[in-house]
N, C-alpha and C positions, 0 to 999 in steps of 0.2 A: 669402643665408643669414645669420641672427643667431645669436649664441649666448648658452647663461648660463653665466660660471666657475663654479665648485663648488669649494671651498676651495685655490684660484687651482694647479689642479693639473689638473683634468678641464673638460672643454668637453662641453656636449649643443646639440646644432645644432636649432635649432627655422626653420621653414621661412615667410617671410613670407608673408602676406596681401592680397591683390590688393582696393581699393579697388571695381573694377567688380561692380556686381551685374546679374545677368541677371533682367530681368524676365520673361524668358517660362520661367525656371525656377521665379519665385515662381506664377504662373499653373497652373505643373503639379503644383505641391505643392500647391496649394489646390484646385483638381482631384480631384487624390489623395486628401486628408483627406475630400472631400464625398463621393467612393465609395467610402471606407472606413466613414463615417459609414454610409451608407445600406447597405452591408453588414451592419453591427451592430443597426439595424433592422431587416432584411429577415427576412417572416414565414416560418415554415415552408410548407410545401407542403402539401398532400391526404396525397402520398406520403411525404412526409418524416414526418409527424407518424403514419401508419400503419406504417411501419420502426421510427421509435421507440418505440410501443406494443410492438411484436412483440419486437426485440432485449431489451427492459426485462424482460417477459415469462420468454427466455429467461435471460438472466443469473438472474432472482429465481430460477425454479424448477432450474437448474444446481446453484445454490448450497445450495439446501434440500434439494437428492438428495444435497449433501457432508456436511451438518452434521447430515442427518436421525436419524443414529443414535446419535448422543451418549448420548442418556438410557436408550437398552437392549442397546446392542448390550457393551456391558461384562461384563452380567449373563448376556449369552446364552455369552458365548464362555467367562467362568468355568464356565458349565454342561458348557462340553464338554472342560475341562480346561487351556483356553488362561491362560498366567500374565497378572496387571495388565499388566507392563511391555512384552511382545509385544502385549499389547491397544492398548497406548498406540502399538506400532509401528505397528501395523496405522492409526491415524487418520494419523502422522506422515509413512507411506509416501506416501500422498494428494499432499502438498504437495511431499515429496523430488523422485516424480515429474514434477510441473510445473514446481519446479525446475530440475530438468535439462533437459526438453522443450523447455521456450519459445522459448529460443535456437536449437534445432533447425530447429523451425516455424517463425522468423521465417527462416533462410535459405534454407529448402525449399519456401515460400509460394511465391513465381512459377514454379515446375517441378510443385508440385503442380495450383495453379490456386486461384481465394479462393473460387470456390461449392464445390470439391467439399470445400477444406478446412474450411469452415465448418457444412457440410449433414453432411459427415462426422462430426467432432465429434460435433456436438450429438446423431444416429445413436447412435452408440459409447457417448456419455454414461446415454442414455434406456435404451439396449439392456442396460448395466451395469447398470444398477439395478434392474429388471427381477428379473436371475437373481443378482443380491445375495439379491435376496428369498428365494432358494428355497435360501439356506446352511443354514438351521434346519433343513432338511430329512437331514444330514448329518451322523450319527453317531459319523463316525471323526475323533479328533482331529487327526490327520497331513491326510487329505483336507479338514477344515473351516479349518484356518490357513492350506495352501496355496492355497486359491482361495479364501481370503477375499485375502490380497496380489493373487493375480494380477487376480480380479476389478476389485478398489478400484486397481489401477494400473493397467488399461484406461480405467479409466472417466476415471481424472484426466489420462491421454494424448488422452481426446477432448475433456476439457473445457481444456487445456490448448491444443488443435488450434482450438476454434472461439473461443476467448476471443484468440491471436494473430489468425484473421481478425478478430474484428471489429471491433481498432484499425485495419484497412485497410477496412471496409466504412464505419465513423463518416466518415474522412476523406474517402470516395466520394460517401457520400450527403449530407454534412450541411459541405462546404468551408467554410461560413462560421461554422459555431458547433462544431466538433469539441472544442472543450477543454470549451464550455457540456457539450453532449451525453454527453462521457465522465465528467465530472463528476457529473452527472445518474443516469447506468448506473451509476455505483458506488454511489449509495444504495441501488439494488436489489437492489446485491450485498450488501450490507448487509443489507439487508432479507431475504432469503433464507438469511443466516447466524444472522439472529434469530430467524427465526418457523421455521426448520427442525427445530430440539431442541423446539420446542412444538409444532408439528403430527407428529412424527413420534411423540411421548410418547402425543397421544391419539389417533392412528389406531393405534399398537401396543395400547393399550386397546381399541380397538375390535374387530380384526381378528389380534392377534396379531404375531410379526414379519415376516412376508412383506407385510401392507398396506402399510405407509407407503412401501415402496419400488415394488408395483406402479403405486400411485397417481403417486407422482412420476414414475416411466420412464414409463409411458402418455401422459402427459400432454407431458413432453417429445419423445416419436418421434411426438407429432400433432403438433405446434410447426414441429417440423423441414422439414419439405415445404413447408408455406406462406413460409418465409423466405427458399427459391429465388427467388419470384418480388418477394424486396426487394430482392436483391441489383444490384449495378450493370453493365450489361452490358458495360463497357469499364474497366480496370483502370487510370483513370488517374491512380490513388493515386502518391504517390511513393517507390515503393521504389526509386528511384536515388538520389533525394535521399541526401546526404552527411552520416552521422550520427557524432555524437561518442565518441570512444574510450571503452570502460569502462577499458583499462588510464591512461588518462590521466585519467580522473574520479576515479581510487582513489590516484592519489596529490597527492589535495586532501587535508591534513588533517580538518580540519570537517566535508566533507563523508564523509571515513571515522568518525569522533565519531558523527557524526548515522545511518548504518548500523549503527552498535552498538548503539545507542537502539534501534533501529526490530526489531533481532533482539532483544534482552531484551522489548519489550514485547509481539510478534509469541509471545516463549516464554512471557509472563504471560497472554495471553489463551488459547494452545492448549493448556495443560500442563493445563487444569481437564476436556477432552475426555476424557480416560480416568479421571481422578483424585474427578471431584466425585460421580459416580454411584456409586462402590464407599465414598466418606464420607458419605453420603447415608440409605444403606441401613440405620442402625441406627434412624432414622428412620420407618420402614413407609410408608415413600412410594409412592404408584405412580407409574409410570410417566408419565400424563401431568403429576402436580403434578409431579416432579423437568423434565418439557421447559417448565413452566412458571419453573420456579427458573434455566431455560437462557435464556427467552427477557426475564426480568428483567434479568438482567445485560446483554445485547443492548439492552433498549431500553433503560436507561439512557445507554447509548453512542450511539445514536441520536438519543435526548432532548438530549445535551450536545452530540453534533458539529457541530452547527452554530453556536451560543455560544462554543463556542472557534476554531470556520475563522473566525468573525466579528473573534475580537478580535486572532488571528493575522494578518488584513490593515490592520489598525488600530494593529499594536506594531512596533516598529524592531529590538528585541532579544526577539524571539520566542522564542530559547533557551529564558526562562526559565522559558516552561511546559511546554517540552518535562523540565527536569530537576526543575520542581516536581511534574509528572504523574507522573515516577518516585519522588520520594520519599513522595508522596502515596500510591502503590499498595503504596510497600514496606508503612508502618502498614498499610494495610488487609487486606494479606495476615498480617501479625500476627495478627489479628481473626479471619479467616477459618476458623483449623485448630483452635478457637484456638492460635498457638504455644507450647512447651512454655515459653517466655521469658515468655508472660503466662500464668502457673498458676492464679492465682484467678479467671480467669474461667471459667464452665461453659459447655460447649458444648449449645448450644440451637438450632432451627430457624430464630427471630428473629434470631438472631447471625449464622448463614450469611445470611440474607437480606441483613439490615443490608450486612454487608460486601461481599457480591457487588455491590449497588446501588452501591455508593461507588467499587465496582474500576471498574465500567463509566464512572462520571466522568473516573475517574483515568485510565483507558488513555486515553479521547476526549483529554483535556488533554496528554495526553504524545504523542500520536500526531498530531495533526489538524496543526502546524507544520513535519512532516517534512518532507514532499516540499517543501514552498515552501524550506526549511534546504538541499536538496539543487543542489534548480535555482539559487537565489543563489548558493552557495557556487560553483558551476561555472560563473556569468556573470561573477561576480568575477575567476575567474580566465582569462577572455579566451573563454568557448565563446558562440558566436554565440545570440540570442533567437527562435529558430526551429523550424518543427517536426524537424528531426531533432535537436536535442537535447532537447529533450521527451522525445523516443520514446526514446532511450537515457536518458534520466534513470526516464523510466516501468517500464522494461525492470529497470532496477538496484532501483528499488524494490520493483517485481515479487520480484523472486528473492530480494533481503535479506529481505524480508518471510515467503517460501516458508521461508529458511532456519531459521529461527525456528519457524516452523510444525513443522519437522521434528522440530527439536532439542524444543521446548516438551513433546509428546506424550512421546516419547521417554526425555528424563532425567523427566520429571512419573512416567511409569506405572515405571521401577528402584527411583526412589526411596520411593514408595509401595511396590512391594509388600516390599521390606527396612527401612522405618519407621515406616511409616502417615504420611495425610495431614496432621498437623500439623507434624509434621517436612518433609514437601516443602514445605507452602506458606510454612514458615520458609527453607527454601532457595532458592526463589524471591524472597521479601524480599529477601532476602540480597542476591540479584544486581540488582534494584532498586534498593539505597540505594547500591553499588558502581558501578553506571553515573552514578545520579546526580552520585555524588561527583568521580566523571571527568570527568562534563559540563560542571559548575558549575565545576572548577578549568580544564581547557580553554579554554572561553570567557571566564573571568574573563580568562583570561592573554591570549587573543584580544586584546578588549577594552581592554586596556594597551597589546600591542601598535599596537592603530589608532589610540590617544589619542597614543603617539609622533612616528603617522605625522604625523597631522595636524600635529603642532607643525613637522615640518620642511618639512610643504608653505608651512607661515606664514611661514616664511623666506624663501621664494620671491617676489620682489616685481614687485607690474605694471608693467608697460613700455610707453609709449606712443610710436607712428609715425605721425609726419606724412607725409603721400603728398597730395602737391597741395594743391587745397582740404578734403579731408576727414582727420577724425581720427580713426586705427584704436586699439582699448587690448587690448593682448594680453597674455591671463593666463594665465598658466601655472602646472601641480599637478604635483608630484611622485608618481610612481604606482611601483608594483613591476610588472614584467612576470613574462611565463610563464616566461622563463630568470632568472629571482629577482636584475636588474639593475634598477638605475633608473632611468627613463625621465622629461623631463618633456613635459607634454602638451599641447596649448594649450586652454584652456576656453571 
């Protein structure tokens, strides 16, 4: 054993290096890498590529039977006496519920079983929406709030139930490309959050408010059956697999930072579900031009998410789109109401367009670095690069995300209905240029701190051992461990 003093007071024992190399371990690693290679080639299947049709399928039209009623159902529950801000509960409740669920269903999956959880679900999902339809039919204010809640909390406990199976069916059917594939599935989710306020705007034109939700439940309880026969007949998913603490991920700073972000911009996109359709209305809109003012903003965020996931893998200090995407959305929510803080502008149709378009940039730009800001932060600080901490990182996102959703409806429809919508989307800014300004001073100070570190791992000088004929150079970094001692390492 050698050591290095450290200001001639402290010894760190560093562990010599054996000259012998085994050649039939280099043979195995090259081995390795060639079947790992031809893993990351290897094409999909018949099967696989029909599972993925179907699941894609599922996810889009789940998600358009959540976001379908943005653009009327505001308007309906005013008719029947329900306030803004219980309306805005009524979308927040959606999210609170899955929420709290996920975690549930993620420990109850192997005693339930993954077909009946996942077939059940998506069941539960189609069957809610269904008799969503037929609230308009229900004249009593007390009986139209109560089962508009219990409704819209069934339905998000079953989309809740088949959206935890089908992180365990990805990983069944598709072992070699699971991150590709969920990755994939999420654009649909997307997708389904966009074109839901749009297709839902013109089949309510069409048919009134019972279509757009027959339409979606129909279409989802036919879905449902044929997905039995994708599922994998043997559960050799790893739910034993050893996954990482959330009480030990939340005491990463950074990565608690970067969950603050993710709930402020999670409240910037949901707070406009109760709030845009009742500012809208001086307007004379109908219905379907207001799901099309819903699916604007949606695709703009579609149109950009990819431009910034792009440059997110291409920057070292990704931060700083994450706190430019918030200060970016605060002006634009400026824009938006217009704020009482910019008075000479007049509130025009153009103007909301304008700025809804820009918001959609500005969430992609602040949102699209997250999860990558989360997983670093927690490989930093010593969590293995594996799927169980994925799945607890995805999990944490999930729900920070959920939270946001709750809260966004929630305070968006109070404040509305005791200020009107320029004042909320002022108070939304508000909490955008306030994160930002968290973020940017956080990470600057970050940032100093690892320009220090660096300088004292330079102190540290290479050391070279002769053993026989050959000559070993062992370099050693100074690193901080997880009990926040110093450790040096050899590189």
């Amino acid at each position: 054993m050698g050591t290095i003093k450290m200001n001639k007071t402290r010894s760190i024992p560093i562990t010599t290096i054996s000259e012998t190399i085994d050649n039939k371990s280099d043979h195995t690693e090259e081995n390795q890498d060639k079947n790992n290679k031809r893993k990351k080639h290897k094409k999909f299947t018949c099967k696989q590529k029909i599972a993925l049709v179907m699941l894609a399928i599922v996810d889009f039209m789940s998600f358009c039977s959540m976001s379908i009623m943005a653009p009327f159902y505001p308007q309906e529950a005013a008719t029947k006496g329900m306030s803004e801000s219980l309306a805005g509960f009524v979308f927040g409740f959606y999210a609170l519920v899955v929420f709290l669920s996920s975690p549930v269903f993620g420990k109850t999956l192997p005693k339930i079983g993954l077909k009946c959880l996942f077939t059940g679900g998506v069941l539960i999902s189609g069957l809610c929406s269904l008799v969503f339809g037929t609230l308009h039919l229900i004249e009593d204010y007390f009986l139209f709030t109560t089962f508009s809640f219990i409704i819209r909390g069934l339905g998000a406990l079953g989309s809740s139930a088949y959206s935890t199976a089908s992180y365990v069916i990805i990983v069944n059917i598709f072992p070699d490309h699971a991150g590709a594939v969920r990755g994939l599935l999420e654009t649909f989710v997307g997708l389904g959050m966009s074109v839901g306020p749009a297709l839902g705007g013109l089949l309510f034109a069409i048919g009134g408010f019972g279509l757009p939700f027959y339409v979606i439940g129909l279409v989802i309880i036919l879905i449902a059956p044929l997905n039995v026969y994708l599922l994998p007949s043997s559960e050799r998913c790893a739910l034993e697999t050893k996954t990482g603490s959330f009480t030990k991920l939340m005491k990463i700073p950074s990565l608690v930072v970067t969950c603050c972000i993710i709930v402020v911009i999670a409240m910037t996109w949901s707070f406009l579900d109760p709030t845009l359709e009742p500012h809208l209305r001086k307007f004379k809109l109908s219905p379907g031009n207001i799901g099309l003012i819903f699916l604007l903003l949606s695709a703009m965020y579609g149109i950009f998410s990819p431009a910034w996931g792009w440059l997110t893998d291409r920057m070292n200090n990704y931060w700083c789109l994450m706190t430019s995407g918030l200060f970016f959305s605060s002006v634009t929510l400026l824009l938006l109401g217009p704020s009482p803080v910019l008075s000479f502008l007049e509130d025009s149709i153009w103007l909301n367009i304008v700025a809804l378009s820009l918001l959609g940039v500005s969430v992609a730009m602040a949102l699209m670095p997250t999860y990558q800001a989360i997983l670093d932060s927690a490989l930093e600080e010593g969590f293995e690069d594996n799927l169980g901490t994925h799945s607890v990182i995805a999990g944490l996102w999930s729900c920070v995300y959920s939270l946001g959703e709750v809260l966004g409806p929630v305070i968006g429809g109070a404040v509305l209905q005791n200020f009107g919508f320029p004042v909320t989307s002022t108070v939304f800014s508000l909490l955008n240029l306030v994160m930002a300004v968290v973020g940017t001073f956080y990470f600057f100070l970050r940032k100093r701190k690892n320009s220090s570190s660096n300088i004292l791992t330079d102190q540290v000088p290479a050391q070279a051992f002769k053993q026989r004929k050959s000559e070993i150079v062992i370099v050693t970094r100074i690193d901080r461990a997880e009990n926040g001692k110093w450790m040096a390492k050899l590189m």
